[in-house]
C-alpha positions as CSV (number, residue, x, y, z in Angstrom):
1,X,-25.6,-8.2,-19.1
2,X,-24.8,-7.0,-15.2
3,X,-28.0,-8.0,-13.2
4,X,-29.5,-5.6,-10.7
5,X,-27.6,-5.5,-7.5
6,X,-24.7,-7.4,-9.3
7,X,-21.4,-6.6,-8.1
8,X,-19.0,-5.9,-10.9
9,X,-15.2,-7.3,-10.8
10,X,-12.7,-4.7,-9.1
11,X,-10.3,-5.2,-11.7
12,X,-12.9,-4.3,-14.5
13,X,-13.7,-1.2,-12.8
14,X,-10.4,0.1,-13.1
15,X,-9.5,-1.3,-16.4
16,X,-6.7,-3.5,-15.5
17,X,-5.1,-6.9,-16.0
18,X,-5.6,-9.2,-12.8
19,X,-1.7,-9.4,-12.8
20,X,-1.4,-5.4,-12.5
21,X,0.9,-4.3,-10.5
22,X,1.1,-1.8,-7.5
23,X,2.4,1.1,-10.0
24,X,-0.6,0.4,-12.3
25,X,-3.2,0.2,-9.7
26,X,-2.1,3.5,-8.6
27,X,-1.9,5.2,-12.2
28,X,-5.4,3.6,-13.3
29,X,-7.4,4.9,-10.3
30,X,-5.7,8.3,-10.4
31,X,-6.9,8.8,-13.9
32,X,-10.6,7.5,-13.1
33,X,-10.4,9.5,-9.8
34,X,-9.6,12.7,-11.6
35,X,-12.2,12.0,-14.4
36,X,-15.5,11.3,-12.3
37,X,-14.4,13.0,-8.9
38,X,-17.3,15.2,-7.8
39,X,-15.6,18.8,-7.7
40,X,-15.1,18.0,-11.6
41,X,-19.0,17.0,-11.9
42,X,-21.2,18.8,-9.7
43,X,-24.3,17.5,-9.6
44,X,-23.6,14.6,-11.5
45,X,-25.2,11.8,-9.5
46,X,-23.9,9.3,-11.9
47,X,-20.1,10.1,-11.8
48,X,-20.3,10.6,-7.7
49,X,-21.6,6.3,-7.6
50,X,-18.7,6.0,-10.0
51,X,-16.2,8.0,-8.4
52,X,-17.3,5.9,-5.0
53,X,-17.0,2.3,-6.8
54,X,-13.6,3.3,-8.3
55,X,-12.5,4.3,-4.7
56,X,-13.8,1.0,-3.3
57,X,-11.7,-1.0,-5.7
58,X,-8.8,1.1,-5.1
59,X,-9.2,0.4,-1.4
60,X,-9.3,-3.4,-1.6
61,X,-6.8,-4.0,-4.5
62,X,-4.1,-1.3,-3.1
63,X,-3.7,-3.7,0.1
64,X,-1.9,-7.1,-0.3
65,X,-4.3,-9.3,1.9
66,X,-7.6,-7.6,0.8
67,X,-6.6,-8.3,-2.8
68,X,-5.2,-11.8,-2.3
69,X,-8.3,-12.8,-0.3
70,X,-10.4,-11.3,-3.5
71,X,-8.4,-13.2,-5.9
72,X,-9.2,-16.5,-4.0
73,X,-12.9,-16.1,-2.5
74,X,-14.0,-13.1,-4.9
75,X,-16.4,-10.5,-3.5
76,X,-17.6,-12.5,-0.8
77,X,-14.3,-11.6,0.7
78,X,-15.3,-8.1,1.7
79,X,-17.5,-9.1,3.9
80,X,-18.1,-8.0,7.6
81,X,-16.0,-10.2,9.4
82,X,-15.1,-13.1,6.4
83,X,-12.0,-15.2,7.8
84,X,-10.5,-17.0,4.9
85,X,-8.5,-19.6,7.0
86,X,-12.3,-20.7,8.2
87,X,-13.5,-20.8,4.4
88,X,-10.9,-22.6,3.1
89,X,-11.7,-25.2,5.8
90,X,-15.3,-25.5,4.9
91,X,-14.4,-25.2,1.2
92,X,-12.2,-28.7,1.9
93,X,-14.9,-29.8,4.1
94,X,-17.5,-29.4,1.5
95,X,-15.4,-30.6,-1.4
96,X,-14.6,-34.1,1.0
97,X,-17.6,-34.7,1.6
98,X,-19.9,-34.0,-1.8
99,X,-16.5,-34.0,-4.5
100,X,-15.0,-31.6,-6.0
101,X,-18.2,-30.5,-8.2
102,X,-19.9,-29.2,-5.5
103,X,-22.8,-27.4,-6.4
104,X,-23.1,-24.0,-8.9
105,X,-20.6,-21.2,-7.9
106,X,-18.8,-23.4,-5.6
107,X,-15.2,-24.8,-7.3
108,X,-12.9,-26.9,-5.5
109,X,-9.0,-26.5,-4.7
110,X,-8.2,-26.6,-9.2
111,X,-10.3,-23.2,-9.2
112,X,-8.9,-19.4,-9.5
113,X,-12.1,-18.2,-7.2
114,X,-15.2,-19.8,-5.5
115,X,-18.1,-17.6,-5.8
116,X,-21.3,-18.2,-3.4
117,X,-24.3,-16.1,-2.9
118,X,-22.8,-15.4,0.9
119,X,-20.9,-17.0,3.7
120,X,-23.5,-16.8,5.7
121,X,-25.6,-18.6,3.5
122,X,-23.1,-21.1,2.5
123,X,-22.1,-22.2,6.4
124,X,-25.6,-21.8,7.3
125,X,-27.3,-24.1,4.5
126,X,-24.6,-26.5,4.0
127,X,-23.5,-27.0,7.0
128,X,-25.4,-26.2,10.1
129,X,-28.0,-29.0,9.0
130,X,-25.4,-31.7,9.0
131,X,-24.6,-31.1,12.6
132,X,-21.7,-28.7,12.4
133,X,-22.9,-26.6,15.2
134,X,-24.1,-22.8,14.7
135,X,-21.1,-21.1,12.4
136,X,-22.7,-18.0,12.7
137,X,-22.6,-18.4,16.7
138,X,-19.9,-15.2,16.5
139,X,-19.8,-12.9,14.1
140,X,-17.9,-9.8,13.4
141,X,-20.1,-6.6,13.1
142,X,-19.9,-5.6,9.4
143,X,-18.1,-2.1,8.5
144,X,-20.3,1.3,8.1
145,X,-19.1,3.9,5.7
146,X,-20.5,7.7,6.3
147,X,-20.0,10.9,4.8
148,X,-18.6,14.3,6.3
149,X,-18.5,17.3,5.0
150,X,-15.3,20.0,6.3
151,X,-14.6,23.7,5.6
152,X,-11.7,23.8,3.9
153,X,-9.8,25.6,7.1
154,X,-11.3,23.0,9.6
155,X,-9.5,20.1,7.2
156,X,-6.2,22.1,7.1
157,X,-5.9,22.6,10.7
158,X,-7.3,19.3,12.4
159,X,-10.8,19.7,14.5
160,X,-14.0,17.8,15.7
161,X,-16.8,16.8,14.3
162,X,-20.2,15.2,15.3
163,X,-21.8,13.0,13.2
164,X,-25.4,11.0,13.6
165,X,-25.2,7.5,12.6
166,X,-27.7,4.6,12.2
167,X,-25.9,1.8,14.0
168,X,-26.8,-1.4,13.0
169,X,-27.5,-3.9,16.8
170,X,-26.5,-7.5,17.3
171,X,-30.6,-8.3,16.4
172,X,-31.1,-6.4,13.5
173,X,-32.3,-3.4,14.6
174,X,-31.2,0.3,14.3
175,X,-29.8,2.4,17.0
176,X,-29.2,6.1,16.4
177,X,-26.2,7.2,17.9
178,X,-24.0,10.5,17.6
179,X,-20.2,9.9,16.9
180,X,-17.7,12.2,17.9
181,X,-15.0,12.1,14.8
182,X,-11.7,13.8,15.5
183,X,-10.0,15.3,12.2
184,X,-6.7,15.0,12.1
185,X,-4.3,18.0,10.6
186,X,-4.0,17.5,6.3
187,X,-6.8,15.5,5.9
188,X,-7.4,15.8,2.0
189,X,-10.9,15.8,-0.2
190,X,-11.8,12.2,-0.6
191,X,-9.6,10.6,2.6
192,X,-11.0,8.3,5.1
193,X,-10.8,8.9,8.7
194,X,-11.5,5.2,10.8
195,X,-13.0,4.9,13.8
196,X,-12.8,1.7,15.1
197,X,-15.7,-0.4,16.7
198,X,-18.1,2.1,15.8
199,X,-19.7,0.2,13.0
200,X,-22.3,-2.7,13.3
201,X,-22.2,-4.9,16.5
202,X,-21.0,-8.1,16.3
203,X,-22.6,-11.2,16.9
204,X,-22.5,-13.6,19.7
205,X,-19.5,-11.3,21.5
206,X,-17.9,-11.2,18.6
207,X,-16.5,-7.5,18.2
208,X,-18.4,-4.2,16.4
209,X,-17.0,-3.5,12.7
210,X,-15.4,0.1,12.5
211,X,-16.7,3.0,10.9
212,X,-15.1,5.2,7.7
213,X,-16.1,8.3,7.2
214,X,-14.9,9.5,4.1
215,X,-14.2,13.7,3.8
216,X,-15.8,15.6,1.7
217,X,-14.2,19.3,1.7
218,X,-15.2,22.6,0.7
219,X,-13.4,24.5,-1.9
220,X,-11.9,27.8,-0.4
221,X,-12.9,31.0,-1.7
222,X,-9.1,32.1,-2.1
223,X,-6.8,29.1,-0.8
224,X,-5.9,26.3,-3.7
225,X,-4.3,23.2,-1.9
226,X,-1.7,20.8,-4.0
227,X,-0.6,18.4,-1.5
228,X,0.3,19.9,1.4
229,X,1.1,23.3,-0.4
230,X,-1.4,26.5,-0.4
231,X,-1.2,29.0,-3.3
232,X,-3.1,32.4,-2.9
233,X,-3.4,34.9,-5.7
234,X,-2.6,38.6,-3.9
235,X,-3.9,41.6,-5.9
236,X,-0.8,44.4,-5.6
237,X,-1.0,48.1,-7.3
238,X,1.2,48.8,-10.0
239,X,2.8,51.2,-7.2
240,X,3.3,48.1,-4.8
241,X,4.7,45.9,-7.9
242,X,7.3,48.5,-9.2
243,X,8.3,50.3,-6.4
244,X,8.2,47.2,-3.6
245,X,6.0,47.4,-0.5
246,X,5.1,45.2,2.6
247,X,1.5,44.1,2.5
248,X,-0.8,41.7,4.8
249,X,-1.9,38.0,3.8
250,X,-4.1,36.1,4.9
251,X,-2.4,32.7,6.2
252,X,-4.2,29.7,8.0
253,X,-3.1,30.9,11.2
254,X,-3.6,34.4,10.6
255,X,-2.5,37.4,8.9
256,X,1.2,37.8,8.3
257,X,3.6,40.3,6.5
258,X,5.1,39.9,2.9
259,X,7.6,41.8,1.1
260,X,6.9,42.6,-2.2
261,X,10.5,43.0,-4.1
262,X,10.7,46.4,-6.3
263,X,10.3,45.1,-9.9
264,X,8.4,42.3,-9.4
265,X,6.4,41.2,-12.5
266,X,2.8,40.4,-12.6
267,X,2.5,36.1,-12.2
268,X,5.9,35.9,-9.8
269,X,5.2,33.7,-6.9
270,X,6.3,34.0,-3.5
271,X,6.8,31.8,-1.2
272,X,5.9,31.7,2.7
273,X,8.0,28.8,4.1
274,X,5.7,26.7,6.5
275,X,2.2,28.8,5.8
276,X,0.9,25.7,4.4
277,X,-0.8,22.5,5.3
278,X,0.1,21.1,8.7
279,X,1.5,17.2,8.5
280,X,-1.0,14.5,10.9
281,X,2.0,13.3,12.6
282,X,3.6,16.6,13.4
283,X,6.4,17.1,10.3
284,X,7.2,20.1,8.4
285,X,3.7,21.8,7.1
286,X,3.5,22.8,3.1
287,X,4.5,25.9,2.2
288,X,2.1,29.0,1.0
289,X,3.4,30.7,-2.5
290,X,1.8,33.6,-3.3
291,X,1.2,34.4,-6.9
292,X,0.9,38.4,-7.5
293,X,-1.8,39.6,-9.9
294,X,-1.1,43.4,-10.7
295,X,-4.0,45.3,-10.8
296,X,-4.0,48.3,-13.3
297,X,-6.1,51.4,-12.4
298,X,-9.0,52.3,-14.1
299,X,-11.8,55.3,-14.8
300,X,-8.3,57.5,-15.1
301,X,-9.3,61.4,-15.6
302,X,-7.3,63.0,-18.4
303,X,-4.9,64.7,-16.0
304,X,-4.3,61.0,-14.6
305,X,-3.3,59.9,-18.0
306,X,-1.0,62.7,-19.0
307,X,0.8,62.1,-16.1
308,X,1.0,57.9,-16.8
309,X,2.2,58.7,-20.5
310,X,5.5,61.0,-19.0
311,X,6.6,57.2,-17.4
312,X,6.1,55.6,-20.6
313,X,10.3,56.0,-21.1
314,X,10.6,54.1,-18.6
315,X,8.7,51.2,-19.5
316,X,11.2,48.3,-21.0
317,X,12.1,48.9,-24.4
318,X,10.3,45.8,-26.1
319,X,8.2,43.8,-23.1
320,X,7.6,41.2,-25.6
321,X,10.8,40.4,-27.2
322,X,10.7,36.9,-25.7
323,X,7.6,36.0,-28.2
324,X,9.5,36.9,-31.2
């Protein structure tokens, strides 16, 4: 049974082999991404933690050195400002000196992992008291993680934000501080923007951690986004659709003309080339396609209808063939 407070094994979390590779990693967290993200369960407190602790595995195994140092030191790894060159030396330290039994959760060089309650504790217990000096003399600040909510426009575009933080000092108290976070251009639902040395001071001179904040982004009330493409469903008359026109859409940047085709069928999309979402590092933007959605009139008087029934002969002869 997982114990209170227990962290759970990364690879468990996404339901893979600890030999997965790269292409597995990626398909397994998409899947559990998609099924606990919290645009797909609003409100759903439980799914959100889940959603967050499948993204934190993602993060660590994705990237060669975080998941190597995992594999070898296990959670302790993720640590604030864990060097594993300076725990393998105290693991062969502690193993030459008290065999290579060591006590519980500590295994020597034969061992897949070592698992400790905490560096800190480890260095400071075993080792300070046998006249190793103070390990934790310097200390990297440990890594802060905030949230940040965007309209959907201000993610598209690239902006500033201000964010209050409680910043964790080199003694253990909190400091309040506002952090200026600059958004840049594309940044997607669920991405992580770093700023570094904004997270928790580090100890003696040793420098701060950094701080994520992860994006949270508001859905649109008419823009979809699918990578760095925008569709937009445009309501057209039946006049516009059959007979062509030039009508205004809205675009990130503004209002801009489209031609609507004569004929043009109810579900055709059109597309806008660079209308969509602008690239970070100043590429091509996405495209906009704009999907038309004929809207058919309504409340007709009698007169209205007499007159729609004289263009029935010119209506296709059999719209539906194609479902034969």
């Amino acid at each position: 049974m997982e114990k209170a407070g227990e962290e759970r094994d990364l690879y468990t979390i996404l339901g893979v082999a600890r030999d997965a590779d790269e292409g597995t990693l990626r398909k397994a967290y998409r899947q559990l991404a998609r099924r606990y993200h919290p645009d797909v369960n609003p409100s759903d407190k439980s799914a959100e933690d889940r959603f967050k602790e499948i993204s934190r595995a993602y993060d660590v195994l994705s990237d060669a050195a975080k998941r190597r140092n995992y594999d070898e030191f296990g959670e302790v790894s993720l640590q604030g400002g864990f060097d594993a060159e300076k725990a393998r030396r105290a693991r062969e330290a502690f193993a030459s000196r008290f065999g290579r039994g060591g006590p519980q959760g500590f295994e020597g060089e034969g061992s897949e992992r070592m698992e400790f309650g905490g560096l800190d504790d480890l260095f400071t217990d075993l080792f300070s008291r046998r006249g190793w000096g103070d390990v934790r003399r310097e200390r990297k600040g440990t890594d802060l993680e905030a949230e940040l909510e965007l309209d959907f426009v201000d993610a598209a575009r690239g902006s500033e934000h201000r964010i209050a933080i409680a910043r964790p000092a080199a003694d253990g108290s909190l400091r309040q501080e506002s952090v200026t976070v600059r958004i840049p251009p594309g940044v997607s639902d669920g991405g992580r923007i770093r700023l570094r040395g904004k997270g928790a001071e580090g100890r003696g001179g040793a420098p701060p951690g950094d701080l994520y904040a992860r994006v949270r982004v508001r859905p649109h009330r008419f823009f979809r986004r699918e990578g760095r493409d925008l569709t937009l469903d445009l309501p057209v008359t039946v006049g516009e659709a059959t007979l062509g026109a030039k009508v205004e859409v809205p675009t990130l940047e503004g209002r801009v003309t489209l031609t609507i085709p004569a004929g043009t069928d109810s579900g055709a999309k059109l597309r806008l080339r660079g209308k969509g979402v602008p690239h970070p590092s100043g590429g091509a933007a996405g495209d906009l396609y704009v999907i038309v959605q004929i809207r058919v009139p309504r409340n007709l008087t009698s007169q209205a209808k007499a007159k729609l029934r004289e263009l029935e002969r010119f209506d296709p002869p059999d719209p539906r063939k194609e479902l034969s």
